[in-house]
C-alpha positions as CSV (number, residue, x, y, z in Angstrom):
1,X,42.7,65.1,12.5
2,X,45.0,66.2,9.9
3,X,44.5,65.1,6.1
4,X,47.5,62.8,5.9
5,X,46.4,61.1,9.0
6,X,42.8,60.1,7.6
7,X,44.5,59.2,4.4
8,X,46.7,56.6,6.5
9,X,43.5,55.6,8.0
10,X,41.7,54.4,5.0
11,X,44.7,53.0,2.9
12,X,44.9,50.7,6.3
13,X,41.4,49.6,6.1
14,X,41.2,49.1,2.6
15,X,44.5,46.9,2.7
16,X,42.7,45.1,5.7
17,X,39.5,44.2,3.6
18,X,41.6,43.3,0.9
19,X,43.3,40.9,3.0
20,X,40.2,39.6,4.8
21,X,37.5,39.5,1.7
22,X,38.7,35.8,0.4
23,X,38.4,34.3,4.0
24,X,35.1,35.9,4.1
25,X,34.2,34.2,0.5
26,X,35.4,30.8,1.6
27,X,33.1,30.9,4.5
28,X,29.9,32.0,2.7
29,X,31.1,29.4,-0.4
30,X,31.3,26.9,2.9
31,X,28.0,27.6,4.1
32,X,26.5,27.6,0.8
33,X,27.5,23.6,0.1
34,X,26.4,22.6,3.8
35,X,23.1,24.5,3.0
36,X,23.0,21.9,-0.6
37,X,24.3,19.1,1.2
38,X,21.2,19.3,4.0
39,X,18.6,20.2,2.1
40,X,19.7,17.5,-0.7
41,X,20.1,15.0,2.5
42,X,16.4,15.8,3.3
43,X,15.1,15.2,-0.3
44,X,17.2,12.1,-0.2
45,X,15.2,11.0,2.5
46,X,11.8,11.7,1.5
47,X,12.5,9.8,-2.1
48,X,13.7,6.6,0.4
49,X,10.9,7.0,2.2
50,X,8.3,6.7,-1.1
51,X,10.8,3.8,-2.3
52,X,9.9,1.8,1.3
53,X,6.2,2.7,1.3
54,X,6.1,1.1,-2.3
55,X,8.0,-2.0,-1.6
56,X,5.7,-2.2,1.2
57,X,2.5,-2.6,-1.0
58,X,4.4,-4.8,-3.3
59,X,6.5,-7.4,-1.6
60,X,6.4,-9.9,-3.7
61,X,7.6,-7.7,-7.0
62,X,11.0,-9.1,-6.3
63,X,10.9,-12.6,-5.7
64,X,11.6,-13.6,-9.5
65,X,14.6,-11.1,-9.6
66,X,13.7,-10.4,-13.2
67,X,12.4,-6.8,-13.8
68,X,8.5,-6.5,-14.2
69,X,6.3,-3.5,-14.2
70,X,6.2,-3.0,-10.8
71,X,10.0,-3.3,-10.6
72,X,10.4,-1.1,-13.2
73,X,7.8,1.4,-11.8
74,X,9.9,1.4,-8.4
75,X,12.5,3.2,-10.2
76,X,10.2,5.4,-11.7
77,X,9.1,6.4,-8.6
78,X,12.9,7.0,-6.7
79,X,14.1,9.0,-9.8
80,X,11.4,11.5,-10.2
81,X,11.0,12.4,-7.0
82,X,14.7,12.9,-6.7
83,X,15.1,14.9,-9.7
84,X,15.3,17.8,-7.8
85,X,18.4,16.6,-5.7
86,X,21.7,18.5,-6.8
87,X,23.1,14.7,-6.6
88,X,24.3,12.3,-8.5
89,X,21.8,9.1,-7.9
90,X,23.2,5.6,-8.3
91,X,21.9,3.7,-11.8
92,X,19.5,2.0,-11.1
93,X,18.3,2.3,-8.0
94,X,19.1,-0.4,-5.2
95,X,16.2,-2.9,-4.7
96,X,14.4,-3.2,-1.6
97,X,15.7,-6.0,1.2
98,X,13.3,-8.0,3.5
99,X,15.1,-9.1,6.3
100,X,12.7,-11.0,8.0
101,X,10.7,-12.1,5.3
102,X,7.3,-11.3,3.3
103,X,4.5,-11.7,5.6
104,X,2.2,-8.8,7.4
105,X,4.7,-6.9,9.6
106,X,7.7,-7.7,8.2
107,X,9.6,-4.5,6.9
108,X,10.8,-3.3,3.2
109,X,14.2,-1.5,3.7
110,X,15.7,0.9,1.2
111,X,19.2,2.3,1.3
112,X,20.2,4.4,-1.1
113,X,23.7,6.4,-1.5
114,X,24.3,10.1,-3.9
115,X,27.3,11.6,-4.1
116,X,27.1,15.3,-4.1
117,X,29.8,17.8,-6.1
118,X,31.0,21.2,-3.8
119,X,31.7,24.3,-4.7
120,X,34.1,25.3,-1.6
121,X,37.7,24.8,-3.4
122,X,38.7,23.9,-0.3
123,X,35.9,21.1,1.3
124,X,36.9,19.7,-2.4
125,X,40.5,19.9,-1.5
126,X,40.3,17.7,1.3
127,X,37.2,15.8,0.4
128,X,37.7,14.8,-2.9
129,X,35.7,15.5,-6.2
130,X,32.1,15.1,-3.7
131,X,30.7,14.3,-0.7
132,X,28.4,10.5,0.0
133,X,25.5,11.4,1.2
134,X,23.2,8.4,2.3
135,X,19.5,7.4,3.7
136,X,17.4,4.3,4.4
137,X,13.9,4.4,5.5
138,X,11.6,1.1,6.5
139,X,8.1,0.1,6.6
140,X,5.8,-2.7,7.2
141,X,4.3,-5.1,4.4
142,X,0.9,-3.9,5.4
143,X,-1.1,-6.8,2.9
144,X,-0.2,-11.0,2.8
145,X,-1.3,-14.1,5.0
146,X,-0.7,-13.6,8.8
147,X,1.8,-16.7,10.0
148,X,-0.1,-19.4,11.4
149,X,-3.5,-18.3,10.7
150,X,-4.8,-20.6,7.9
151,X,-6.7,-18.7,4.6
152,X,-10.4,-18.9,4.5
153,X,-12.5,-18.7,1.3
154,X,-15.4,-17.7,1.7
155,X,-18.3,-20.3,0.9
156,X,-20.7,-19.9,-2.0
157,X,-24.0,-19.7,-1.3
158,X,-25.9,-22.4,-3.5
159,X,-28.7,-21.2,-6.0
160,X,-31.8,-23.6,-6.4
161,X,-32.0,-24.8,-10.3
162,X,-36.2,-24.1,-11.1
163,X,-38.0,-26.1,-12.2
164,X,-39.5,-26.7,-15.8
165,X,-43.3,-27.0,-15.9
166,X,-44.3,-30.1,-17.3
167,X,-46.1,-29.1,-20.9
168,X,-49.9,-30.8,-21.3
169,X,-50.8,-33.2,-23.0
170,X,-53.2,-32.6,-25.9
171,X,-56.4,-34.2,-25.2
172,X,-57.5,-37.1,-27.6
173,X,-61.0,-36.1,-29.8
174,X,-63.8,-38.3,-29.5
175,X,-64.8,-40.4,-32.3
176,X,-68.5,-39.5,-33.6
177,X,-70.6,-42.3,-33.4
178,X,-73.8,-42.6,-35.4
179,X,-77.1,-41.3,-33.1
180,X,-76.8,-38.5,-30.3
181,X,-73.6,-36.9,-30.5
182,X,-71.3,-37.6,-27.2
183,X,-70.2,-34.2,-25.8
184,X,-66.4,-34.0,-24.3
185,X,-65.1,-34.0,-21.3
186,X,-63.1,-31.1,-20.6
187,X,-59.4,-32.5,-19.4
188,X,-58.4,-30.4,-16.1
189,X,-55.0,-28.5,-16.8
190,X,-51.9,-29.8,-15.0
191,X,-51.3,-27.8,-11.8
192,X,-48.1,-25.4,-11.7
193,X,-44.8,-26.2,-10.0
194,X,-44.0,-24.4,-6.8
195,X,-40.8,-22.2,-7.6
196,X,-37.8,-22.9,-5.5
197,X,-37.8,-21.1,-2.5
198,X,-34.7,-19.0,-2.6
199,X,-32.2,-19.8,0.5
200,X,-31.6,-16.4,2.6
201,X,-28.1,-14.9,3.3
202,X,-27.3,-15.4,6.7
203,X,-26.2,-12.9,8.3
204,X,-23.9,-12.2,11.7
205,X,-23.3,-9.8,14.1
206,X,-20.0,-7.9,14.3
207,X,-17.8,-8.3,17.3
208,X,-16.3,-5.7,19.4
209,X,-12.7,-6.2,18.5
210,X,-10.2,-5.5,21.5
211,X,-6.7,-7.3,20.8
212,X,-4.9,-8.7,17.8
213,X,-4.6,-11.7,19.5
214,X,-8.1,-13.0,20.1
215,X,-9.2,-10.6,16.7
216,X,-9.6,-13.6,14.4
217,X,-11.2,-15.8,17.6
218,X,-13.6,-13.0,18.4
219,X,-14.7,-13.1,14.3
220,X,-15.0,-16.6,14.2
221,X,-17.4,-17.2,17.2
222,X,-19.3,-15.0,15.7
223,X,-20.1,-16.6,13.0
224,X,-17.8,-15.2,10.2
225,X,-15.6,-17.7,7.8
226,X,-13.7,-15.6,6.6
227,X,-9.9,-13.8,8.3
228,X,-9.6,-10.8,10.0
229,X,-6.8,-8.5,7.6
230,X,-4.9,-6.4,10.4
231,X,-3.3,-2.7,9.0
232,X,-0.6,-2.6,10.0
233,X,0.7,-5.7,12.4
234,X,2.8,-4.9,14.7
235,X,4.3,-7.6,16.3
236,X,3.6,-8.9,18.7
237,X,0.3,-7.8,19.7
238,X,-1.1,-4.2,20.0
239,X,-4.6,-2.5,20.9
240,X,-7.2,-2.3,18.4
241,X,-9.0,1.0,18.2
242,X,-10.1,1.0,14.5
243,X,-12.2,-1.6,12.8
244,X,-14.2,-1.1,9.1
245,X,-17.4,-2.8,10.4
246,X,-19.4,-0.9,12.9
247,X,-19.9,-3.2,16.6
248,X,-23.2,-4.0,16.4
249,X,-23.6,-4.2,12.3
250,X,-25.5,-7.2,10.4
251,X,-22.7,-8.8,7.7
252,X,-23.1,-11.6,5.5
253,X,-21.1,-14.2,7.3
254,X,-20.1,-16.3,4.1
255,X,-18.4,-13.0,2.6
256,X,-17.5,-10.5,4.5
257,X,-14.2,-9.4,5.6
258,X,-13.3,-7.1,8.0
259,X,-10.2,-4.5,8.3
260,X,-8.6,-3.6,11.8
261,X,-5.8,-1.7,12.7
262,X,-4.4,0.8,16.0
């Protein structure tokens, strides 16, 4: 190929490059924010996820609507574990809602919005100074009263008062009398008091627990006073396959309390 031809050759490619290098930089630029924009959206989700899980344990944090430590630990929580989201998080953070109320099974939702800032000139162009970026997460209050099963205390066991020994009585001395000299009697000692007998603990066998439904029935015909706490309660009723007593196991039926859960 002759000289002037290759010369043609690369002046035409280099023009071409030159005309094709911004496209190029506005598509790496635009996968660059949709790269921040996910991962931020996943981070997002994780820090809703601690927010639900917290409101969860702590339902009734909320109820006065006045901040308390709990409250104020909430938000603790959301913004250092999204300190590490290129995003700009809403101050302060939303509260939690309960829909349906704040007994077992009932769920703590948390939505929370962040508005993210691009770098593509032209995503801001058409979307504005950022982009909204939202995610809610829910989950069970997992600690309360169950509806319609009435609180048990458990019943103390009452401890026998002893005693006191009666203290004896000094003996009077006989008077000496002229002639032989009278010899005492001895006076017997008083007998001891029988100590109290202390009352045993009774004790009751642990069910086998099958169904959330009959789970409080099955502990109460077997003797236990106390309720059956269920983690987590799904309405309305599920299998049980984990319970923190062993089948079988001798518990003190006044006080112990027993944990069940899928």
């Amino acid at each position: 190929m002759p000289a002037r031809d290759r010369t043609r050759g690369r002046g035409q490619s280099l023009v071409e490059f030159a005309l094709i290098l911004p496209l190029l930089l506005v598509l790496l630029a635009f996968g660059l924010d949709l790269g921040r924009v996910f991962l931020g959206w996943v981070n997002l989700n994780n820090s809703v996820k601690v927010a639900a899980t917290y409101a969860a344990q702590n339902p009734n944090a909320w109820v006065s609507g006045t901040p308390n430590a709990r409250t104020i630990e909430y938000q603790r929580l959301v913004t250092a574990d999204a300190d590490v989201i290129n995003c700009d998080m809403p101050s302060p953070i939303p509260s939690p809602t309960f829909p349906s109320g704040r007994e077992i099974g009932d769920p703590a939702k948390v939505s929370v919005t962040c508005r993210f800032h691009l770098i593509t000139p032209i995503l801001s162009f058409v979307l504005g100074n950022g982009l909204d970026v939202s995610a809610s997460s829910a989950f069970p209050i997992r600690s309360g009263v169950i509806n319609g099963i009435p609180v048990q205390t458990a019943i103390p066991i009452p401890t026998a008062t002893p005693t006191a020994s009666p203290s004896p009585s000094p003996s009077p001395s006989p008077t000496p009398t002229p002639g032989p000299t009278a010899v005492p009697t001895p006076t017997p000692s008083p007998s001891p008091s029988p100590s109290p007998t202390p009352t045993p603990n009774p004790f009751c066998t642990v069910p086998n627990f099958n169904r959330t439904q009959t789970a409080q029935n099955d502990w109460s015909d077997a003797g236990f006073v106390t309720s059956v706490i269920f983690k987590p309660l799904v309405p309305p009723d599920y299998n049980i396959k984990t319970q923190s007593y062993a089948k079988g196991s001798l518990q003190l039926c006044a006080t112990a309390v027993v944990t069940v859960g899928p």
